[in-house]
C-alpha positions, 0 to 999 in steps of 0.5 A: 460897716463893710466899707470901713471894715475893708478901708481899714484893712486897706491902710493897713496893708499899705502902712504895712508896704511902707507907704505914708497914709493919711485918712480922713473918716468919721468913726461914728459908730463904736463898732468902726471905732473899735476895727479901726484901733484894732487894725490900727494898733501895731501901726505907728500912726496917730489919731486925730481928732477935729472937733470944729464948732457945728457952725464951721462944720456946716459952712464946710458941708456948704461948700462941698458940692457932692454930699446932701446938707443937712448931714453936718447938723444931723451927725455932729453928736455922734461924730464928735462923742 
């Protein structure tokens, strides 16, 4: 939870500074959901949501070679609730 905390605080400050930032993350806890809108808020951005079939999900994990698999499938629910 820590680590989404400062990564939010961290765009913030950069949008802040004028930069353009795009942010690729899974809000799958409410708590992360909630401290993202909240720092978030007074920012013009938007929220994007991809909600990919699971099987193209999986195929994308597949192909990363730095996480272990099996995550796609076990966080697929929550990631996309």
């Amino acid at each position: 939870m820590r680590l989404f905390l400062a990564l939010h605080r961290e765009v913030s400050a950069l949008v802040q500074e004028g930069r353009d930032v795009v942010v690729d993350t899974a809000l799958m806890e409410r708590g992360i959901l909630l401290d993202a809108a909240r720092c978030f808020a007074p920012l013009d951005g938007l929220f994007v949501g991809m909600k990919p079939p699971l099987a193209v999900s999986e195929r994308w994990e597949a192909a990363r070679t730095d996480r272990p698999r099996g995550q796609a499938r076990r966080h697929y629910d929550a990631i996309h609730a």
